[in-house]
N, CA, C and O of each residue as an XYZ file, in Angstrom:
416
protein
N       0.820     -1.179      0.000
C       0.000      0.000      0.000
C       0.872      1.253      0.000
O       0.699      2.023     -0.945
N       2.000      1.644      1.142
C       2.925      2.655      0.798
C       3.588      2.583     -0.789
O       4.394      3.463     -1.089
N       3.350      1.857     -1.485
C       4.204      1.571     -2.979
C       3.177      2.091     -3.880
O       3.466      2.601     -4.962
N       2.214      1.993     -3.532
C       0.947      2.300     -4.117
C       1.006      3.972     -3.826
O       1.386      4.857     -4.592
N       0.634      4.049     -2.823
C       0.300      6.093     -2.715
C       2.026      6.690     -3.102
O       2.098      7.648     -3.872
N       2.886      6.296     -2.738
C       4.052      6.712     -2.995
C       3.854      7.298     -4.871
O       3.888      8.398     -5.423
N       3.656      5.924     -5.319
C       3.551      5.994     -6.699
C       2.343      7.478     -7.008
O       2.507      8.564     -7.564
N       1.510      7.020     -6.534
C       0.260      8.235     -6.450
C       0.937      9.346     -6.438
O       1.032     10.003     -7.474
N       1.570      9.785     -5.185
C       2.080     10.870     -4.949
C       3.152     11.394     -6.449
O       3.102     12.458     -7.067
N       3.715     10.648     -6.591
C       5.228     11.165     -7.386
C       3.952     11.615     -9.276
O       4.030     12.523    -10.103
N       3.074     10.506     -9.148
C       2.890     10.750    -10.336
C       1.768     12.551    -10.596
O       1.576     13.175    -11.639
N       1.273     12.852     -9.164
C       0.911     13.989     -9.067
C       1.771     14.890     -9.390
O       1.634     15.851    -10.147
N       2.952     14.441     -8.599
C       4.140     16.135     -8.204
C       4.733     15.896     -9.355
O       5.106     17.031     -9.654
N       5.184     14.991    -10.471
C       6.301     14.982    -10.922
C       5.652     15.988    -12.474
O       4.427     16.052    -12.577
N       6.355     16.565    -13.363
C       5.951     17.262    -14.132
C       5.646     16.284    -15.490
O       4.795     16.674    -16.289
N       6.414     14.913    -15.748
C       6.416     13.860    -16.655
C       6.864     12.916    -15.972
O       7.958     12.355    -16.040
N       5.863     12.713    -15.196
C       5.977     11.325    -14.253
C       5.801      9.691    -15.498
O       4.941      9.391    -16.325
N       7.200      8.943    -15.000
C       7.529      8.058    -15.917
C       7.612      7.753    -17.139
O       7.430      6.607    -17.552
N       7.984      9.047    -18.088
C       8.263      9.821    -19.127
C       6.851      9.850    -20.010
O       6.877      9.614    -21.218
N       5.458     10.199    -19.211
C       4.180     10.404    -20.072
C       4.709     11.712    -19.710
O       5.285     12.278    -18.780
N       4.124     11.987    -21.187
C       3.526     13.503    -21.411
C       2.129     13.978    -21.724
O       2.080     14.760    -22.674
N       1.322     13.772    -21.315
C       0.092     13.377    -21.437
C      -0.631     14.294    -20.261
O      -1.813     14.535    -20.505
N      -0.161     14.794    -19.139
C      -0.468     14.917    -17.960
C      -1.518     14.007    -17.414
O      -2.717     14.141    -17.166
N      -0.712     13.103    -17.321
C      -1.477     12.248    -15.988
C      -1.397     12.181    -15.069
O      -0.995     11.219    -14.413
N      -2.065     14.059    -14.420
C      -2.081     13.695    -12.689
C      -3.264     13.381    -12.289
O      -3.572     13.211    -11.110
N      -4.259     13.251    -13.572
C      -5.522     12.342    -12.506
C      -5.257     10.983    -12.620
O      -6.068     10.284    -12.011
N      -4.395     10.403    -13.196
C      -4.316      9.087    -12.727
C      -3.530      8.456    -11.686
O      -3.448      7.287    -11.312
N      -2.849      9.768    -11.233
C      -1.898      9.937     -9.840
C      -3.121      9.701     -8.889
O      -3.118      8.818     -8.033
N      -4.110     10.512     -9.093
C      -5.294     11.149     -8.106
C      -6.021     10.157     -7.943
O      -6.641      9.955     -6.899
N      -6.049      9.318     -9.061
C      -7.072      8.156     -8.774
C      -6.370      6.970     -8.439
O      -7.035      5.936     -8.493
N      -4.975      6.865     -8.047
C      -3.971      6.015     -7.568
C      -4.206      6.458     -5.959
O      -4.394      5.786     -4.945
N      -4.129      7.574     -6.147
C      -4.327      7.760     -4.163
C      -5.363      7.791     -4.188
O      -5.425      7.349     -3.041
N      -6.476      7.925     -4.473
C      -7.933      7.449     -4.262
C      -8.069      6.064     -3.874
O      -8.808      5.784     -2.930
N      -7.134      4.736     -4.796
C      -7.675      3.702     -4.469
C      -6.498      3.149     -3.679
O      -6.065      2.065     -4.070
N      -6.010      3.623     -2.809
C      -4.803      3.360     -1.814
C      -5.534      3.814     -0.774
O      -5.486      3.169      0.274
N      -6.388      5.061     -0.854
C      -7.338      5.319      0.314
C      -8.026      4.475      0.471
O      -7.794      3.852      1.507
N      -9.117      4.002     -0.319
C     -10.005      3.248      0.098
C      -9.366      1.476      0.536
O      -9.910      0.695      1.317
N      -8.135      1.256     -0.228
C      -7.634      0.195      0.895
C      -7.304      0.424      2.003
O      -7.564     -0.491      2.785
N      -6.674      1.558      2.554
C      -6.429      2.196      3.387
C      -7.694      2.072      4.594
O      -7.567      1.757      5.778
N      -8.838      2.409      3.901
C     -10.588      2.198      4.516
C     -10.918      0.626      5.089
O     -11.406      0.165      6.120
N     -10.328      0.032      3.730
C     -10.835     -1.029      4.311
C     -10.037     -2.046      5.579
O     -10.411     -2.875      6.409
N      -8.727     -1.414      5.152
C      -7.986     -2.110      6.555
C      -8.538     -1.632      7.455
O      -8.911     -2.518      8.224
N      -8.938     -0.151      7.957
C      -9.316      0.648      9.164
C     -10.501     -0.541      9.366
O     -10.154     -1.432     10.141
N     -11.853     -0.683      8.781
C     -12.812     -1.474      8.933
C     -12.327     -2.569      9.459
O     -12.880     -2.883     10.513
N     -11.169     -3.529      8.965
C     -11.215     -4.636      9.482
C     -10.649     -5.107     10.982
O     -10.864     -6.102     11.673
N      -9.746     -3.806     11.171
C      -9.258     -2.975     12.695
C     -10.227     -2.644     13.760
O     -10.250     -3.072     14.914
N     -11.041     -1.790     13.165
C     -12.681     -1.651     13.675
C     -13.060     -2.522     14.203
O     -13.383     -2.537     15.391
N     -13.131     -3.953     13.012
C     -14.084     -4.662     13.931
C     -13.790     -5.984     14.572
O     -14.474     -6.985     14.359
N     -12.593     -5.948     15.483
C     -12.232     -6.940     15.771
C     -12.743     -7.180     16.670
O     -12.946     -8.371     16.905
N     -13.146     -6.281     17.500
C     -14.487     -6.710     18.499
C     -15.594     -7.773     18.675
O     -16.006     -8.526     19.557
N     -15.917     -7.398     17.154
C     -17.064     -7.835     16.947
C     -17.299     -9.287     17.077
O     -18.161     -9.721     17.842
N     -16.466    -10.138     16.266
C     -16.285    -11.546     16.550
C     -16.735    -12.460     17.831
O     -17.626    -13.287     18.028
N     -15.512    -11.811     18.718
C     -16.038    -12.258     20.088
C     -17.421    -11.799     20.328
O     -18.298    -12.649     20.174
N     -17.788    -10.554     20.693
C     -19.229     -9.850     20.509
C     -20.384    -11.045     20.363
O     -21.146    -11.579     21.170
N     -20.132    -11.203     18.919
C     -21.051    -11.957     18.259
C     -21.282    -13.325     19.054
O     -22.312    -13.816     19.515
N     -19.741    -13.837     19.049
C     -20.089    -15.260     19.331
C     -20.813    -15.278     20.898
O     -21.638    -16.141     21.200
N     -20.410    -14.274     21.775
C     -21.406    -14.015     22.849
C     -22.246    -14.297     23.141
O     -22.634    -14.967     24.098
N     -23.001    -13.511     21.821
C     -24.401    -13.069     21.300
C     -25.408    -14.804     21.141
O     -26.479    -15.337     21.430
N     -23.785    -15.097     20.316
C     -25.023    -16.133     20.192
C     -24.689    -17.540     20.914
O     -24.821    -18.576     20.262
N     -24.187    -17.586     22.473
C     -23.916    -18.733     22.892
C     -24.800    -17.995     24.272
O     -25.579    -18.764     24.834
N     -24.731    -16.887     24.701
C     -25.282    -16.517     25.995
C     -26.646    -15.330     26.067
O     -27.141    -14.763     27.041
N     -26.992    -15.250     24.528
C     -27.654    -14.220     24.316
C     -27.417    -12.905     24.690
O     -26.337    -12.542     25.156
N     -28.256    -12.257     24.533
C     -28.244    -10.986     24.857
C     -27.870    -10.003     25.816
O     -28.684     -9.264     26.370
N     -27.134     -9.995     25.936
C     -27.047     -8.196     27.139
C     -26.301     -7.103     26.363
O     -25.971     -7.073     25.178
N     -26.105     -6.109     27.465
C     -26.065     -4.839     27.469
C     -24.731     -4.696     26.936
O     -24.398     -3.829     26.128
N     -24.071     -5.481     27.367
C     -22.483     -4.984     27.391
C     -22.266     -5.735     25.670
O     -21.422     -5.088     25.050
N     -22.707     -6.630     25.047
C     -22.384     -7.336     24.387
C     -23.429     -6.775     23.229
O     -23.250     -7.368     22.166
N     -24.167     -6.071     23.192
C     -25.021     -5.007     22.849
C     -24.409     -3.943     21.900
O     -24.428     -3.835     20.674
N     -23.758     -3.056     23.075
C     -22.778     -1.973     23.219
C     -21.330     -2.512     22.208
O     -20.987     -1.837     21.237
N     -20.790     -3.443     22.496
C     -19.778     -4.276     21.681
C     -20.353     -4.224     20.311
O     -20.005     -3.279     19.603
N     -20.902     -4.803     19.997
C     -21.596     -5.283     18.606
C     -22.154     -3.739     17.726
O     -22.045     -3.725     16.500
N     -22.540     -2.917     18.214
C     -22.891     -1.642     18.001
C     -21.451     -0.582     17.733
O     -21.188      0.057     16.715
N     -20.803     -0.650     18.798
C     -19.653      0.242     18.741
C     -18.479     -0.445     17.919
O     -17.318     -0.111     18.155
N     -18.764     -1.377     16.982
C     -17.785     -2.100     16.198
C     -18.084     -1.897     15.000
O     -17.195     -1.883     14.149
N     -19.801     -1.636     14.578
C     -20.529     -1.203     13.361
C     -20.546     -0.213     13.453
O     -20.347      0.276     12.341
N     -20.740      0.876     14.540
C     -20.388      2.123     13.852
C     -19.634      2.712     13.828
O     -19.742      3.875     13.441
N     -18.544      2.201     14.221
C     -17.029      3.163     14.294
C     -16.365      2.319     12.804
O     -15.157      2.293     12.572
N     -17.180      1.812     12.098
C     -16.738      1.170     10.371
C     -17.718      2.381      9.519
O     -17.473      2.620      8.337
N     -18.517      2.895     10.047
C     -18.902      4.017      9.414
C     -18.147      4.449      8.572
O     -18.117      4.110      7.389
N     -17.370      5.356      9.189
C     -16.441      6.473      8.705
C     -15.328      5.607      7.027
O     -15.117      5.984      5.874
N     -14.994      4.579      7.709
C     -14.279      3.981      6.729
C     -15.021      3.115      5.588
O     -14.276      2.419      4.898
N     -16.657      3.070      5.257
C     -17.220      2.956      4.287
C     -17.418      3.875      3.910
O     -17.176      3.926      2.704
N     -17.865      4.986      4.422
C     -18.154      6.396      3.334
C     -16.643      6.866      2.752
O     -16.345      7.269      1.628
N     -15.915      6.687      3.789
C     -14.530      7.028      2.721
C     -14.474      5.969      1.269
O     -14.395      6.594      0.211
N     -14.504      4.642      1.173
C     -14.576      3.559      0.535
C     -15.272      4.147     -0.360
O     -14.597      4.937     -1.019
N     -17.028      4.042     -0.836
C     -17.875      4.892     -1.030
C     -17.115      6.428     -1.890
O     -16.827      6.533     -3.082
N     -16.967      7.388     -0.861
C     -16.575      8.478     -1.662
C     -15.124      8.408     -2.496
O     -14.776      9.314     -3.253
N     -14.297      7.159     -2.241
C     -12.849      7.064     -3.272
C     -13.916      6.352     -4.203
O     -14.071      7.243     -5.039
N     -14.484      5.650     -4.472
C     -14.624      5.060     -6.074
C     -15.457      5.572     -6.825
O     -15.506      5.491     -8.053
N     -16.459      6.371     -5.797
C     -17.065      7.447     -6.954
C     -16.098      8.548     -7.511
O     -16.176      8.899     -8.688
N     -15.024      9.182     -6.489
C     -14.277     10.031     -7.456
C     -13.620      9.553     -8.307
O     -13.503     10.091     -9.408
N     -12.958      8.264     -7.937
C     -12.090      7.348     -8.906
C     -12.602      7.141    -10.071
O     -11.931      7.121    -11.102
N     -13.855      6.965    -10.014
C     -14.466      6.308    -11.857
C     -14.703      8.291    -12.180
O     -14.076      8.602    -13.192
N     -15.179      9.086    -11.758
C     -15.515     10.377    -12.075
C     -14.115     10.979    -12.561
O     -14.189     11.927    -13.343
N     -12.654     10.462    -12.126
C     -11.403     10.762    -12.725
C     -11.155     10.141    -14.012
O     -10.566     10.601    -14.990
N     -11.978      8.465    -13.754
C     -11.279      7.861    -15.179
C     -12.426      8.237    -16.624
O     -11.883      8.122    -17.723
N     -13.522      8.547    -16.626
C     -14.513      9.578    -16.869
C     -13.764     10.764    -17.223
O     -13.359     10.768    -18.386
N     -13.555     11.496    -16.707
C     -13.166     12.938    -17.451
C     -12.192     13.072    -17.427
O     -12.082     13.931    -18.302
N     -10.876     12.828    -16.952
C      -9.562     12.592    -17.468
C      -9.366     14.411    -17.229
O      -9.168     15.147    -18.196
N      -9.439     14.817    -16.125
C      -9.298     16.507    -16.084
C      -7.654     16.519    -16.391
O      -6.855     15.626    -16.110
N      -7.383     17.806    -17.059
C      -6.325     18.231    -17.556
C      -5.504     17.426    -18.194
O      -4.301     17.672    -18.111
N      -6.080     15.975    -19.185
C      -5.595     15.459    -19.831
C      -4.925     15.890    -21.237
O      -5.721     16.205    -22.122
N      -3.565     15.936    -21.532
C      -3.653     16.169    -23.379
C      -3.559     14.490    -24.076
O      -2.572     13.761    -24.170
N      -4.840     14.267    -24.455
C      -4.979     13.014    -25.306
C      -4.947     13.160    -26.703
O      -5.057     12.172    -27.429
């Protein structure tokens, strides 16, 4: 993943990144777009390590409060890292779509 945005990065800053002349810094942009959203999805899977145990709780002792609270605070603290997910691939296809400041 650092090999990935690294690449992202250089192909933004560089003026003829890997001798295109073409300006392809939205394909820099949409390189760190989809380094973010892996980026998302590791956070999610960090998120919810809770949950597992949680669950199996859930379903060997049923229900309470605390195991409730677990199972809840594992789904929504993955929030944040699906709408990021979510908002990288809509910009990502909206980059490979209009190709801003492309000379083709």
């Amino acid at each position: 993943m650092f090999a990935l945005t690294a690449c992202g990065l250089y192909t933004v800053a560089v003026d003829e990144p890997f001798g295109v002349t073409t300006e392809p810094r939205w394909l820099g942009a949409k390189i760190l777009l989809y380094s973010a959203s892996i980026a998302a999805g590791l956070g999610i899977r960090m998120t919810l390590r809770p949950f597992g145990p949680a669950f199996g709780a859930l379903m060997t002792t049923g229900s309470t409060d605390e195991v409730e609270r677990a199972i809840r605070r594992s789904v929504d603290g993955c929030l944040p890292y699906v709408w990021t997910i979510w908002g990288s691939v809509l910009a990502a296809a909206a980059l490979g779509v209009l190709k801003p400041g492309a000379n083709l």
